[in-house]
Structure formats: structure tokens, C-alpha cells
N, C-alpha and C positions, 0 to 999 in steps of 0.2 A: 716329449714331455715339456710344457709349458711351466713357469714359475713367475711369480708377479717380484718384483723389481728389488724388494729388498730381500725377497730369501734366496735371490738369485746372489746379490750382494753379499749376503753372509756363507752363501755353498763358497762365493769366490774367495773369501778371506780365508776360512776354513782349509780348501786346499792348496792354496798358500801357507797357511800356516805348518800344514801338515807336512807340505810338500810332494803333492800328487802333479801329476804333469798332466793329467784328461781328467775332465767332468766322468767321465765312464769309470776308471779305475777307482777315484774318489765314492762314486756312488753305490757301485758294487762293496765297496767295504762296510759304508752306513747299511745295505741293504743286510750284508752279511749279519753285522752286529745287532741288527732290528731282527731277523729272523732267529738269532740266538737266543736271543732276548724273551722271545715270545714262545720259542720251544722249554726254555728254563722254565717258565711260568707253567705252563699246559704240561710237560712231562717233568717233574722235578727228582724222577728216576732214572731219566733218561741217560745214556752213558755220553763222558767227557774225557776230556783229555785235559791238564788243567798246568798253572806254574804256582806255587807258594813263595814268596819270598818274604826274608823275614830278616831282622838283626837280633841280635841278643849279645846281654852282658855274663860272660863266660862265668864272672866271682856269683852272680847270683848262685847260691845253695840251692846242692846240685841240678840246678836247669837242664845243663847239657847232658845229661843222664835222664832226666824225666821226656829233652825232647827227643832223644835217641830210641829210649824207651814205646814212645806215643810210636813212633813210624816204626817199631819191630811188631807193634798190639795192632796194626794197621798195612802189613805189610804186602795184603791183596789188594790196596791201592797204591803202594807207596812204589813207584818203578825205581826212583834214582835221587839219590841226594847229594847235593855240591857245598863244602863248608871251606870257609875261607876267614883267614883273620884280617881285622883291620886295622886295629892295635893294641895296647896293651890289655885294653877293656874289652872289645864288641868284636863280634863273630858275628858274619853273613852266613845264613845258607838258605839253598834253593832246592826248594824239593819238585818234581815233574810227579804227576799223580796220574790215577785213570780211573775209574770207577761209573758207579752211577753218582750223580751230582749231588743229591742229600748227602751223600756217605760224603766226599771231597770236599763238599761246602762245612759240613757237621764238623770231620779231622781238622778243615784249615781252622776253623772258628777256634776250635779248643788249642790249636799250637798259637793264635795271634791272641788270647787271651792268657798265655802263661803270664805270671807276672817275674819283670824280665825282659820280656819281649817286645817290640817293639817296632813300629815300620812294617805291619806286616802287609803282603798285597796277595791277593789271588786273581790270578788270570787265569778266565774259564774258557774255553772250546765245548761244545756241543760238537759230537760227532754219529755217526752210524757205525755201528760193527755189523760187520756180515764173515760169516763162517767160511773158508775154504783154503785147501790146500793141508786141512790139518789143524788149523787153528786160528785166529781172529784176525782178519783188519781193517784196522779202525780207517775211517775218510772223513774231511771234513762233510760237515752235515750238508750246506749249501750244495755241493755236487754230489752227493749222492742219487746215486742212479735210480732209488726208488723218490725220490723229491716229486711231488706233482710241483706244474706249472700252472698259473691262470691264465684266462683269458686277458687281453689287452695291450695297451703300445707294447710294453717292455719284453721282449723277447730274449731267449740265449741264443749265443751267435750260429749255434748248431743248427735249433730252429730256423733263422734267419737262412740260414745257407740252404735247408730244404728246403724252404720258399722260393727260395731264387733258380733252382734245381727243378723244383714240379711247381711253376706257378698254375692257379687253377683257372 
């Protein structure tokens, strides 16, 4: 893969800044987060795995009751919640979700618009579930085993090896 001079220059900064050690590791990650990206868009059903974080101020009337409340009305996405204080005012907590992405995205939206709250983030995963053994497990989306590949340079290293293995 070729790159003309200054996006080479900005990939360089980039993992530096990030602190990636190979152009490879760095670019699998963009590639990841571009194919996330564009599965969210095209399947906005599709199932995730996701993180909520949020702060809130405990004295707001009653909050902590309304967001305890939201993740018990929500609780075939809500897997785990972690609450933490931080001082006399604000409480952290972290919710881990899993759903389809509308439902995760729709729940976080309503918990980072409590008023109240504040700093909220979601971190989304796109993943595949596939059924066995009894019941679900989830994999990141990029390795899933049903993924096509395309044509062109970029190869996985599996493929790579069965080339090397049966050259034609």
C-alpha cells in the first residue's frame, strides 16, 4: 500500500501519538473502527456490545432512583453496572450493555440526557453472535468467521500463509 507524503506523515504522528509500535497494528485498528462504522450505518440493528459512562450529581432529585430505575425497564440490555463516588457531590457509573445498537444507542441517549447528568460517553462495538453450545457468543465483528474478504493488496495473515503454503 502506497501513501503520498503527507498522509504518510500524519499516519506517523498519529501512531505516535497513540502509541502503536507497527504501521500494521495502527492500521488494523482504523480499518476496524471504519468497518464498525459503516456496519452501524447499514445495519442500525445489528447486535453490540457497548460501555456507558456517565457522572452525575447524587443531590439532584431523585436521579439516582430514576437511573437505577431506566436499567431495571432496560434490563435485556443492561449486563452490568459499576457505581463509584467521587466526592461529596458526583457519582461515576459504568454501565456494559449488549443489544441491538438502536435499543443501546436510544437507552444511552435517554441516561446522558437526564438532567443531572453529565460527561456522558458511549463506546460502541459492533459484534456477531452465533448460537452454540446452548446459548449465544458474541465475537468481535472484524473476525468473524462468516466476514467476506475482498479482492486486493491487503490480505489476512491466514490467507497470506495459504499462499505461501499452495503458491499456484
Amino acid at each position: 500500500m502506497s501513501l503520498d507524503d503527507d498522509l504518510a506523515d500524519a499516519f506517523e504522528a498519529l501512531m505516535r501519538e497513540r502509541g502503536y509500535e507497527n504501521r500494521s497494528e495502527a492500521f488494523r485498528d482504523l480499518l476496524r473502527h471504519g468497518l464498525g462504522e459503516m456496519r452501524r450505518r447499514e445495519q442500525p440493528r445489528g447486535p453490540c456490545v457497548a460501555v456507558l459512562s456517565y457522572l452525575y450529581n447524587h443531590h439532584e432529585r431523585q436521579l439516582a432512583a430514576r437511573l437505577t430505575d431506566a436499567q431495571h425497564e432496560h434490563h435485556e440490555i443492561t449486563v452490568a453496572a459499576t457505581h463509584a463516588h467521587l466526592d461529596h457531590d458526583h457519582c461515576i457509573e459504568t454501565l456494559i450493555l449488549r443489544g441491538p445498537t438502536d435499543r443501546v444507542q436510544a437507552f444511552s441517549q435517554s441516561v446522558i440526557t437526564q438532567p443531572g447528568v453529565s460527561h456522558g460517553q458511549l463506546h460502541l462495538i459492533p459484534v456477531a453472535v452465533h448460537r452454540a453450545h446452548g446459548h449465544d457468543h458474541v465475537e468481535p465483528l472484524a473476525t468473524h468467521h462468516g466476514a467476506h474478504s475482498g479482492a486486493g493488496a491487503v490480505r489476512s495473515r491466514s490467507a497470506r500463509a495459504r499462499q505461501r503454503a499452495n503458491p499456484r
